[in-house]
C-alpha positions in Angstrom: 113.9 196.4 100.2 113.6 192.9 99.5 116.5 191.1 98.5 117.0 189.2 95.3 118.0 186.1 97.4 115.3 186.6 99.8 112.6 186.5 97.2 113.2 183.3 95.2 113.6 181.9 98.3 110.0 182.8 99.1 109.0 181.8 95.6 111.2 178.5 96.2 109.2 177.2 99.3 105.5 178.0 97.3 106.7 176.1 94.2 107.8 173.4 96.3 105.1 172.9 98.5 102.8 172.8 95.8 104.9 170.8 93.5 104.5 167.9 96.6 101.2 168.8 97.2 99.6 168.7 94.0 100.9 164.7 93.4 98.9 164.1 96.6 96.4 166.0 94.9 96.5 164.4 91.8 96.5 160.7 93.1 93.6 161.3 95.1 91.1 163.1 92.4 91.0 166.4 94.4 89.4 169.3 92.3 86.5 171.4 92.4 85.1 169.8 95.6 83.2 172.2 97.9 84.8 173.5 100.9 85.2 171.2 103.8 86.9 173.8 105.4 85.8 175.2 109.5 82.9 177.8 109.4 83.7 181.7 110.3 82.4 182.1 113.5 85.0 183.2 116.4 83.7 179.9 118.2 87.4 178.1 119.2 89.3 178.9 122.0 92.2 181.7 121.9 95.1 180.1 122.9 97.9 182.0 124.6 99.9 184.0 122.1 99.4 184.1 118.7 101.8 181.8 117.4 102.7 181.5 113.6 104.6 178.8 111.8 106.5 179.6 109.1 109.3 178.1 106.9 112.8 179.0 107.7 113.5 179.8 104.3 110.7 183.0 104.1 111.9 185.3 107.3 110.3 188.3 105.2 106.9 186.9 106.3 107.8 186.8 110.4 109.2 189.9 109.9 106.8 191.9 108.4 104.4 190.5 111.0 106.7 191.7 113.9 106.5 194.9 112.7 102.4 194.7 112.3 102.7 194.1 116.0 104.6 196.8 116.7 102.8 199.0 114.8 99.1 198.5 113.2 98.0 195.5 115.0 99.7 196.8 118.2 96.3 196.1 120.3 96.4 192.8 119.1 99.8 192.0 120.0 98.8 193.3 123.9 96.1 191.4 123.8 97.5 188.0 122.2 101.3 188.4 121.8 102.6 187.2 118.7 105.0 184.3 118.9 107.1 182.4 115.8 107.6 178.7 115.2 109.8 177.7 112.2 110.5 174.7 110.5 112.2 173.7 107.6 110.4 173.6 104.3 111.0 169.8 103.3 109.8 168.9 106.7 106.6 170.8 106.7 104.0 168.2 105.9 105.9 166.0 108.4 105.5 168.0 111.0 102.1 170.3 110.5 100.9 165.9 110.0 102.4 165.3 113.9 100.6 168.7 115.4 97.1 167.8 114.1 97.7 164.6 115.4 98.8 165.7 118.9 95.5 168.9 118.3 99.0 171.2 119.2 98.3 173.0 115.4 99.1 176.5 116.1 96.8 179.0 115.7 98.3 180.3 111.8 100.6 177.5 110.2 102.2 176.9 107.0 101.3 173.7 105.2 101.1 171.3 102.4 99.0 172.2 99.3 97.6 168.8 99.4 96.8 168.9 103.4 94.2 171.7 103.1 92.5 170.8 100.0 89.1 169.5 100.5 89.9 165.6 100.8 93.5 166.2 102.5 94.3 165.2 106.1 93.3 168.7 107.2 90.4 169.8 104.8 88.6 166.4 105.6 88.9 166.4 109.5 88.0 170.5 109.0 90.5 172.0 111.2 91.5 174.6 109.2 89.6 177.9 108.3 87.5 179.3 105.6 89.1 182.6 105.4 86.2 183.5 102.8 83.2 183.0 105.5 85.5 184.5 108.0 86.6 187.6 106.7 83.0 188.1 105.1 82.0 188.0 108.8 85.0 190.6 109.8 83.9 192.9 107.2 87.5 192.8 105.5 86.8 190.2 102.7 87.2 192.9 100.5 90.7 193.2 101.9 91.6 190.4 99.9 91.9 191.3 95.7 89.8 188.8 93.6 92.8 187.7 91.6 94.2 186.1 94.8 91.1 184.4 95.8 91.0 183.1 92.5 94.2 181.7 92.3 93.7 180.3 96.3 90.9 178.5 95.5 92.1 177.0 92.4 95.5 175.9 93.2 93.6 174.5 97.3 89.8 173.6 96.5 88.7 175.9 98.9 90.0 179.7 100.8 92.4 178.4 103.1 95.2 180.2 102.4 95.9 183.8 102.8 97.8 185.4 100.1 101.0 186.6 101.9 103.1 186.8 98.5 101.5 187.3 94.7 103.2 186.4 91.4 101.2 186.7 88.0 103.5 185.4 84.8 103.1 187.1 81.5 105.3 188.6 78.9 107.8 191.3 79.7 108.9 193.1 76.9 111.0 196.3 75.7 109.1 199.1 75.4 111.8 201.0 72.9 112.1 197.9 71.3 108.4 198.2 70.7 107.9 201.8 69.9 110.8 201.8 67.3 108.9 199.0 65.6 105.6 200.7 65.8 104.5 197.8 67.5 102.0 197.6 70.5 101.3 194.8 72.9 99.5 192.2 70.8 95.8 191.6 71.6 96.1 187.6 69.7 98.6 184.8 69.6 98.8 185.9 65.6 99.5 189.2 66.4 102.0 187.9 68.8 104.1 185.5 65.7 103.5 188.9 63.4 105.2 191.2 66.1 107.6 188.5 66.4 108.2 188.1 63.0 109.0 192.1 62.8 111.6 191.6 65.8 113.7 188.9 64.8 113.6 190.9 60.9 114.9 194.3 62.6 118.0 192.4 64.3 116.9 191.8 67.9 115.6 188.6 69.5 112.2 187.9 69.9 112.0 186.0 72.9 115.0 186.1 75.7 114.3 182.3 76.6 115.7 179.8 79.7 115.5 176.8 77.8 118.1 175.2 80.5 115.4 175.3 82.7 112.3 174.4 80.6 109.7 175.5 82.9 109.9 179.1 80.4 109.0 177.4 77.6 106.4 174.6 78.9 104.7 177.5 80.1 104.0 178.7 76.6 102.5 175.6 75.8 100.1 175.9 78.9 99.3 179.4 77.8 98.4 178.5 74.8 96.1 175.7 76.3 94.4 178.0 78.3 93.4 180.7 75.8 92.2 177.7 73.4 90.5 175.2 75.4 89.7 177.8 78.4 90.0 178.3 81.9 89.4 174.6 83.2 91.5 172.9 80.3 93.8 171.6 82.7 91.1 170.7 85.1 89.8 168.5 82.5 92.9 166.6 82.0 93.4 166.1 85.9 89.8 164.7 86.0 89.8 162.7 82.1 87.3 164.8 81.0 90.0 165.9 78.2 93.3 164.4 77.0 96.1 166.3 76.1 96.2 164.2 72.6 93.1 166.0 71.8 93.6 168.3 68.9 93.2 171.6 70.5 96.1 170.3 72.6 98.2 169.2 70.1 98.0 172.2 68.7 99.5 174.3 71.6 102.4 172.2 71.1 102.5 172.5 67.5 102.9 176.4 67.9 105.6 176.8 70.3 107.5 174.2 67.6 107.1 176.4 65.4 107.9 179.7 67.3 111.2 177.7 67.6 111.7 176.8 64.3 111.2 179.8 63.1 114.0 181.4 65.7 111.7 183.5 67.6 113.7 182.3 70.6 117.3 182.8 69.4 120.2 180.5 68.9 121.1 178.1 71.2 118.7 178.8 73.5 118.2 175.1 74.7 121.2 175.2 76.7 121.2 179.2 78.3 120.4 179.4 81.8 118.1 181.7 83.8 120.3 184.4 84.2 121.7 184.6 80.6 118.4 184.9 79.3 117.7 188.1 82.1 120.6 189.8 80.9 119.4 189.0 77.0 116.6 190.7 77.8 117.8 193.6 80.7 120.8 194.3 78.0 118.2 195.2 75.0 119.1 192.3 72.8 115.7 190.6 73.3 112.5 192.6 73.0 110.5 189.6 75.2 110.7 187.4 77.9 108.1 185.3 79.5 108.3 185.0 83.2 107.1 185.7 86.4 106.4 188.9 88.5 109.6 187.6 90.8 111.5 189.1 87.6 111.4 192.4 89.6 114.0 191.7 91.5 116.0 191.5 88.5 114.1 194.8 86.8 115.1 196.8 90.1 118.3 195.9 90.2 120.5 198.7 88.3 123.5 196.5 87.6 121.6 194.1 86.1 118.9 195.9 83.9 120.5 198.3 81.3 117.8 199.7 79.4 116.1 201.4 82.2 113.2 200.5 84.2 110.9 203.0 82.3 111.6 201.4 78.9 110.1 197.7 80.7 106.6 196.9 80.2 104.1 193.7 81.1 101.3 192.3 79.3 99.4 189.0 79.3 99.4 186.3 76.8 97.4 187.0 74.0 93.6 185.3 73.1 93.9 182.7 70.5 91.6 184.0 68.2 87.9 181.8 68.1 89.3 180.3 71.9 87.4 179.9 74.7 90.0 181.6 77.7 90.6 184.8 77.6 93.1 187.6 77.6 91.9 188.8 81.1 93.2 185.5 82.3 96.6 185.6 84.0 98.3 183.1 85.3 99.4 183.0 88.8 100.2 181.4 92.5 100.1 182.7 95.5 103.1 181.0 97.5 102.8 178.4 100.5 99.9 177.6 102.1 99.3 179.5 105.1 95.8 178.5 107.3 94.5 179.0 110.6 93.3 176.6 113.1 89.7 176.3 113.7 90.1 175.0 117.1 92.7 178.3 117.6 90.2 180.7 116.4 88.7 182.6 119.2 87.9 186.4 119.5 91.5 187.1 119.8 92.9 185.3 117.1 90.0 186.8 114.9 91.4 190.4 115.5 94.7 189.4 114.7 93.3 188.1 111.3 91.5 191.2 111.0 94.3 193.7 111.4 96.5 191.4 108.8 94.3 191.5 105.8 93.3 195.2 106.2 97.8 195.7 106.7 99.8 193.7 105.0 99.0 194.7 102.0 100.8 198.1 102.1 103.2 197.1 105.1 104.3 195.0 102.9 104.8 196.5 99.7 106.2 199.5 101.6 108.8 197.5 103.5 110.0 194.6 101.7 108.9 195.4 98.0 106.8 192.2 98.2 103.0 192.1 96.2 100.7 190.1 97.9 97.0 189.1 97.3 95.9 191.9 99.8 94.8 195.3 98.9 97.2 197.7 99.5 94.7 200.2 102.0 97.8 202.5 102.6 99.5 205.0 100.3 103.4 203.5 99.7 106.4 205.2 98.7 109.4 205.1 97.3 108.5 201.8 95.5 110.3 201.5 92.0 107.8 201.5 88.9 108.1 198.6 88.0 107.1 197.3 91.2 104.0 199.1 91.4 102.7 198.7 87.9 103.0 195.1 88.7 100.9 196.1 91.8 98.5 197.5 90.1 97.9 195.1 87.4 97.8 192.7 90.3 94.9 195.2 91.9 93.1 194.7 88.8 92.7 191.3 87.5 89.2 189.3 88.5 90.2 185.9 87.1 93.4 183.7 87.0 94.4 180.5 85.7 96.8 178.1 87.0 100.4 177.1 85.0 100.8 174.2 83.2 102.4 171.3 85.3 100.2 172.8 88.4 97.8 170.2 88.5 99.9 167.4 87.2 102.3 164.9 89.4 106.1 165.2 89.8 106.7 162.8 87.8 104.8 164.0 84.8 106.4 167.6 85.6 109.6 166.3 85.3 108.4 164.9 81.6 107.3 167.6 80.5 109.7 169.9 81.0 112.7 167.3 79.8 111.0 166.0 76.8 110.1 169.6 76.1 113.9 170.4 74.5 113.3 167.5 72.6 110.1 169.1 71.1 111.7 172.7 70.2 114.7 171.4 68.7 112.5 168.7 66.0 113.6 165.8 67.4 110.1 164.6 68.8 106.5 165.8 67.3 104.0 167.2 68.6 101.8 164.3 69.0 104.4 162.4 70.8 105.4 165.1 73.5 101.4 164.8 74.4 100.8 161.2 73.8 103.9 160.2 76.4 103.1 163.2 78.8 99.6 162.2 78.6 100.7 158.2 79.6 102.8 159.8 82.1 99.2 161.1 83.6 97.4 158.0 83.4 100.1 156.0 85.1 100.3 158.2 88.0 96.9 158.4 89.0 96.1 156.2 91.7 
């Protein structure tokens, strides 16, 4: 099985990439633009293995490809041997930017998020694939599960990434906790603050928090966002259609104030770190904890989680009631980008992309534990319950949305998530932790 280490380090090199990416993205307007990406057809010329850049700090991806060419995609491998390439993960852009200069891009690469989007280096010049047109063409584009393709195309402009690693965010919570309450997973954000309400009353916490961090609780305030203004209400403010001074974005922050005010997120949460806030919640003293899917490594791990892994459920943030998003809306990314070279994709390298998205979905799963944004086409056992009702949700979503600081610069990130302590505790308002992020914004748009 995966290992704890192993996957945040896979989640470390996504968040990263994209966290340099998107200020690239940001500066230069890039959003909905339509794909500038290479067409589908097999029309390039295979070169002599198959070789596949990666970052050293995700070897679960190289090996689970080995063993696809040992195995599934075994006529593949005869016919185009697979060979690796790695490179660290801070020099990525540096050195994917020096292959396309030299046209020595392998044929499947890692790169930056802001490289492949439709005005980056590589979108623009159009050497890297549309995996949408080209799969459609292979027959396997069902092979891909819409919730990935969402997320893909959100987080790049355009499918040009193939979803090697999944994680949707929601809200954990205790199942016992829960059933002794006669509670059930809240359908809206008032339902939530009742439930809430009913926790804290009966002794337990409400919400196991990692305030140390601050990305936990920023991502309330973008959940919020999204199930008020809708989908595209970050969009907006990337593109000025919206501000986040406007009311309806106010408000967002006005709420998780309050949630902290009113102790829904225990004492001294502020200054407890990730893995105090896991155990809060893996111990049975909290009944909630918002986080990601990468949680399961935590869940699955017997020492850590005490209650059980049948007492642990996972639902999405609740509608705001008269909102325009929706409950169906989880949020999600989809790790590093990982594209193919146009000029690379002959009739070879076409089978190779073939036998991938129809495998490594259940190879995968199987073997390392990891959810990707493939369809899992083989039956897996042995996988812990957790894992695979994660899986399935996964299987089952249509639409995603991105988090909160996705679209925004580092800079502005950073803001966020610093000033954001100062908004829980009362010692900045509402209006202020908008109006300076929202400066923060304007100042870093080029």
């Amino acid at each position: 099985m995966i290992t704890r280490r192993t996957r945040h380090s896979m989640l470390a090199v996504g968040i990263a990439l994209a966290t340099a990416g998107t200020l690239a993205a940001c500066s230069s307007g890039a959003g909905s633009g339509s794909s500038t990406a290479g067409g589908s057809a097999a029309t390039g010329k295979d070169p002599s293995s198959f070789t596949v850049l990666t970052a050293n700090e995700n070897p679960t991806l190289a090996k689970e490809l080995d063993a696809l060419a040992a195995n599934q995609c075994k006529a593949e491998n005869k016919a185009l041997p697979l060979s690796h390439q790695t490179t660290a993960q801070a020099d990525v852009v540096q050195k994917v930017t020096l292959l396309a200069s030299q046209g020595s891009l392998p044929a499947h690469f890692i790169a930056g998020t802001a490289m492949v989007r439709p005005d980056g280096d590589l979108g623009k010049g159009k050497l890297v694939l549309d995996y949408k047109k080209a799969l459609t063409d292979l027959g396997a584009w069902d092979d891909v599960l819409p919730a990935a393709s969402s997320t893909v195309q959100s987080v790049y402009g355009q499918m040009v990434s193939l979803p090697y690693q999944y994680n949707v965010e929601g809200i954990w919570y205790n199942k016992e906790i829960f059933s002794k309450l006669g509670l059930t997973p809240p359908q809206t954000f008032d339902d939530l603050l009742a439930d809430a309400k009913k926790v804290k009353d009966a002794g337990y916490t409400p919400f196991a928090i990692d305030g140390k961090d601050a990305w936990p609780i920023t991502r309330l305030i973008g959940m919020y966002i999204f199930r008020n203004v809708g989908p595209d209400a970050m969009k907006d403010i990337q593109s000025g259609k919206a501000k986040l001074t406007d009311a309806a974005y106010v408000k967002a922050a006005t709420q998780v104030q309050q949630m902290a005010k009113d102790g829904y997120f225990g004492e001294g949460f502020i200054s407890k770190d990730a893995a105090t806030a896991n155990n809060d919640f893996l111990t049975g003293k909290a009944a909630m904890k918002y986080d990601g899917s990468w949680l399961l490594a935590n869940i699955n791990d017997k020492t850590q989680n005490k209650i059980g892994a049948d007492s642990i459920g996972l639902m999405p943030f609740p509608a705001v009631s008269g909102g325009k998003g929706s409950i169906d809306q989880w949020a999600a990314n989809a790790g590093a980008a990982m594209a193919m070279s146009t000029k690379s994709y002959g009739p070879k390298v076409s089978a190779w992309l073939k036998c991938i998205t129809q495998n490594y979905g259940s190879q995968a799963l199987q073997d390392a534990g990891v959810i990707s944004g493939f369809k899992v086409n083989k039956a897996v056992t042995d996988i812990p319950a957790p894992t695979k009702m994660v899986q399935e949700k996964v299987a089952g979503i249509k639409q995603t949305v991105l988090w909160f600081e996705a679209l925004m610069d580092a800079k502005s990130t950073a803001l966020a998530q610093s000033n954001v302590s100062l908004l829980t505790t009362g010692q900045m308002s509402p209006q202020d932790y908008m109006s300076q992020l929202q400066s923060s914004v304007d100042a870093n748009k080029q």
